[in-house]
Every structure is written in structure tokens, then in C-alpha cells.
C-alpha positions, 0 to 999 in steps of 0.5 A: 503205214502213214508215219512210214510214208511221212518218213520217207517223204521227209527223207526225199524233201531232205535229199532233194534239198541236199541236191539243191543246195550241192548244185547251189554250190557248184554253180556258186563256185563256178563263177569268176566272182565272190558270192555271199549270203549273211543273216539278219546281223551281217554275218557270214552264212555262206561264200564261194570259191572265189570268194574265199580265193579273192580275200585270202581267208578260208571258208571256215573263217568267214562262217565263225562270226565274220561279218560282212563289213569285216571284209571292208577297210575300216572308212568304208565299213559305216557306210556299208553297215548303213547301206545293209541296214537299208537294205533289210528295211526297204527290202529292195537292193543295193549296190555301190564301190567299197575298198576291200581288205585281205587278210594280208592287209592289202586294200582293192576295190570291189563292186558289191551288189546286195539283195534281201533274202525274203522268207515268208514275206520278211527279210531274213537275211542278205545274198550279194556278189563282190566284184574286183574291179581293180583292173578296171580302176587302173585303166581308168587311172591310166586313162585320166593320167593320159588325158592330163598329160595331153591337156598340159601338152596342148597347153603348153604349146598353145602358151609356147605359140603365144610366148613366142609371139609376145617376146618378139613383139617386145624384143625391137622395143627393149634394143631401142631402149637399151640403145638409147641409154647406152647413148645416153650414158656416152653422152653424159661426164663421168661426174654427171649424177644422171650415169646412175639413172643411165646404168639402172636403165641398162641394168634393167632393159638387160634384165626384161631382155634376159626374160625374152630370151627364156620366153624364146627358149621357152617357144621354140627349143633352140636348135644348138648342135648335137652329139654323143655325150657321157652323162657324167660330162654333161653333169659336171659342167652346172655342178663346178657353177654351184658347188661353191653357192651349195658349199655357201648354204651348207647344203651336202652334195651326192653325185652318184653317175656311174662312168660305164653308162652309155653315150647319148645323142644330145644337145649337151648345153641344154641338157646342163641347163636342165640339171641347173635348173632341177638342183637350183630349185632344190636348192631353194628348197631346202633353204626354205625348211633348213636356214642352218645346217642340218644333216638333211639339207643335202641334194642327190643326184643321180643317174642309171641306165633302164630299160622301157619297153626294149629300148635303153634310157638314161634316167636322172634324178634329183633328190632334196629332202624340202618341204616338197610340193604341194598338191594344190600346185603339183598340176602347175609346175609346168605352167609357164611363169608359175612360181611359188618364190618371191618375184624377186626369186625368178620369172617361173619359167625353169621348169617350162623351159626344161620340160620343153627341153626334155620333150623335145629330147624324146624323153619324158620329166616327172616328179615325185614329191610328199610334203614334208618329206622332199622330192625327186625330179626324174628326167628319162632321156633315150639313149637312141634319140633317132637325131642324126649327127650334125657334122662339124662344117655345117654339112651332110649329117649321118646316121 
């Protein structure tokens, strides 16, 4: 009678157990998040639904051998072995961020918080959940892109405030100079060895007043007259300026513009200015990596129609296969009076210019770059700016 009432007790012990661990498992499976458990060497012992959902491998998988850290990118998988061997030591718990890998090979980011499992008084073992945290890492991205692109908006405005302050402050003096030298020079015989002196003076005035004209620019985007223009219209005019220097440099030159893209309202002088100085830089570029020809030294420019958030944009792009950007730099090129040339090579001020051009279009300017490899400029422009058309005769515009 004793050994049936053990049996049967043991059966009950076993039934009670086997109703735990079900609900352990529907309760696991429940949740929105991986849940695990592994022995004292890492390995898989148990996981749950989402686990198995979130990683791509099946539950079989996972408890033929699979370790913990087999869940891991390879950099981050010494990290999580030492936090494990921690954990199992200390007997108290852990978390921290780790890149996760699929089984298809794709990396996200995951939140893992791990415990000891304790039976009579040891550790045997560990329990933990993974958390994706993709979602919150891209707003996170997102938030700090935001708040870069604000600050270097509010730079550049103060900068722009300033630029334009300092330039007409310089602007009175520089005419006195080049007044008093042209004087200077009317004065003086045509034999007289001091019309070299005279004419480096002007030369060089002319020069300080060409920087205080971009600095002008640069302040406060001139207001020259707007109207519906084609794309292709806009291109050609910088492109007939270069062809020859490029043609000179045995640089290949791509010009992709569909002719049926749409017509957009714009200040069309300045928007030519963009484009020189966008292909004028990759220009440069790709002299400094190619001295000779070479079948990547060539320059693609581009245009397409896109549409962001239900209305219609121009984008632009132009291409060289350089030596790309830096990324010490990257965060400058904006930067007035930033450059990475010689000082003979320019003032820096290009990209400030045609950044300030393209905002002040409603339209946004990046760049994508791989050192090395070349960069791409993009400049979106919207095809309905909101400008209203200035007519001819200086009148009433319309919509």
C-alpha cells in the first residue's frame, strides 16, 4: 500500500510539474518579447515563441547546441561570454545592448537582461529576455540627424549675419582702393615700370572684391527674378563653361536629364550656379586621385522626378568616383570658408553658397560619400516652390 501511494503521489508531483511547465509556456509564449534559458555553458535550454519569430531559427535549432552567444554578431560575442561568465559568478543580473543576427545574416539591435537561475543555492544556469530595439534606435538616429541639421542651420545663419556684416564694412574701403589705383595708373606714362605695381594692386582689390560678393551672396541669397524653367535648360548653360576645362582633364562627362521632367519655378541663375560649383568640385576630385586618364575619372550628372510625401521633387545628382569625403570633415562642408584645397584653389565658400541656394528654393542638398570609392551630391528641389511669378515689368505677380 505505501509503494502505491508513493507511485501515485510521484504521478501527481509529475502531473502538477508537466501543468507548470505548460503554463510556463504559454505565459513565455504570450509575450511580445525572446525569452531563454541556458545551462551552465551557455547553451539553449529553452525559448519562446517570439524568440524563435525574432531570429528566424526554429526551436529545434536553438536546443541542438545553440549557444547564446551564437545569437550575437561575432564582435559583440567576447563581450556577452564575459558578461555570462559574470553572471554565473557574482549570481546577481545583467543587462546591456548587443547587436543580434538572424539566420538570414541580418544584424539588429537588442536589449538582453540576464539572471542566474539558482537550485540549491548555486547557479545552474541562466534565464534572460531579448528585446528588439530597432524601432527605438531608429528614432533615436532620427532625432539626433534632426538635431544636427538644426544646429548647422542655426550656424549657418548666425555666420550668414556675420558674413554679411563683415562684407559691407569691407566692401567702402576695397572701392577706395581700387579707385585710388586706377587713378594711379591713368597718372602714370605707358613706360612707367610702376603701371606693374598699379595693375597688381587692381588685380588684387578685384580679387578681395569678387570674396565680398560671395560673402554678400552667402548672407543673404540675391533675389534675381523667378520662372518656370526646364531642367535640362538650367544644366546647359554651366555645362558649355566646363566641357572644354573636363575634355582638358580627360575627365568623361554623363548627362542623363530626361527632357519630359516637369518645369519648376526657380531663380535659374542660381540654381546654374549650384550645378558649377557641385561638378567644379568633383572636378578636383577626381584630379587629385586620377593625374592621367582613366576610365573612372568621369562625372554623372543626373536628374529624376520623385515624390516625397504627395508632392512631386526634382532631384539632381552629381557623381565622381574621387577619393570621397572624409569623415573627419563630412560635418563641415557646409561651413563657410571650410576647405580642404590649397588656398590658392578658392575661398571655401562653394558649398555654403549653394546650400544656402537650395534651401532658400525649399529644397534640401546631401550627399552621400565612401572614401575611396567617390560621392554623390543630391540637390531635391520642389516642383511647386509656392513663389509667386514675378512679371516682366516689375508689376503685380501671380499665382
Amino acid at each position: 500500500m505505501a509503494i502505491y501511494d508513493d507511485v501515485t503521489e510521484r504521478m501527481e508531483t509529475l502531473e502538477s510539474l508537466r501543468e507548470s511547465e505548460a503554463k510556463y509556456r504559454e505565459l513565455a509564449d504570450s509575450l511580445p518579447i525572446a525569452v531563454y534559458e541556458a545551462d551552465l555553458e551557455g547553451r539553449m535550454t529553452f525559448i519562446n515563441r517570439t524568440g524563435v519569430e525574432l531570429s528566424g531559427y526554429s526551436e529545434s535549432e536553438f536546443l541542438s547546441g545553440f549557444s547564446v552567444s551564437d545569437f550575437l554578431v561575432e564582435s559583440d560575442r567576447p563581450r556577452a561570454a564575459s558578461t555570462i561568465g559574470r553572471i554565473l559568478a557574482s549570481g546577481k543580473p545583467s543587462s546591456g545592448e548587443y547587436s543580434a543576427r538572424r539566420k538570414d545574416g541580418t544584424a539588429f539591435p537588442v536589449h538582453v537582461v540576464s539572471t542566474p537561475v539558482i537550485k540549491e543555492g548555486r547557479p545552474a544556469g541562466l534565464r534572460g529576455i531579448v528585446i528588439d530595439i530597432s524601432e527605438r534606435k531608429r528614432a533615436e538616429d532620427e532625432k539626433r540627424s534632426w538635431e544636427a541639421a538644426l544646429r548647422q542651420q542655426q550656424k549657418l545663419e548666425s555666420i550668414g549675419t556675420l558674413a554679411g556684416g563683415v562684407a559691407h564694412e569691407i566692401n567702402n574701403p576695397i572701392n577706395g582702393i581700387m579707385n585710388y589705383a586706377q587713378l594711379i595708373l591713368d597718372s602714370l606714362t605707358a613706360e612707367s615700370p610702376l603701371r606693374v605695381h598699379a595693375k597688381e594692386i587692381l588685380r588684387e582689390t578685384d580679387r578681395v572684391a569678387n570674396i565680398v560678393g560671395s560673402l554678400l551672396t552667402f548672407a543673404r541669397q540675391d533675389k534675381q527674378a523667378h520662372s518656370p524653367a526646364a531642367i535640362g535648360d538650367i544644366v546647359e548653360s554651366p555645362l558649355r563653361l566646363v566641357r572644354t576645362v573636363l575634355r582638358r582633364d580627360q575627365i568623361i562627362l554623363e548627362v542623363n536629364i530626361p527632357p519630359d521632367l516637369p518645369r519648376i519655378k526657380c531663380r535659374s541663375q542660381q540654381i546654374q550656379q549650384v550645378v558649377m560649383n557641385l561638378i567644379t568640385n568633383a572636378r578636383d576630385a577626381l584630379n587629385e586621385r586620377f593625374p592621367g586618364a582613366d576610365d573612372d575619372k568621369r562625372i554623372v550628372l543626373r536628374a529624376s522626378e520623385c515624390e516625397r510625401d504627395g508632392h512631386r521633387w526634382i532631384r539632381m545628382t552629381v557623381e565622381d568616383h574621387g577619393a570621397g569625403i572624409p569623415e573627419a570633415v563630412r560635418d563641415r562642408i557646409f561651413e563657410p570658408f571650410f576647405t580642404t584645397k590649397p588656398r590658392d584653389h578658392g575661398t571655401g565658400l562653394g558649398l555654403s553658397i549653394s546650400h544656402g541656394i537650395v534651401r532658400d528654393h525649399h529644397g534640401e542638398m546631401h550627399f552621400e560619400t565612401e572614401v575611396g570609392r567617390g560621392t554623390r551630391f543630391h540637390v531635391d528641389l520642389p516642383e511647386e516652390i509656392g513663389w509667386a511669378l514675378e512679371p516682366p515689368d516689375g508689376g503685380p505677380g501671380r499665382a
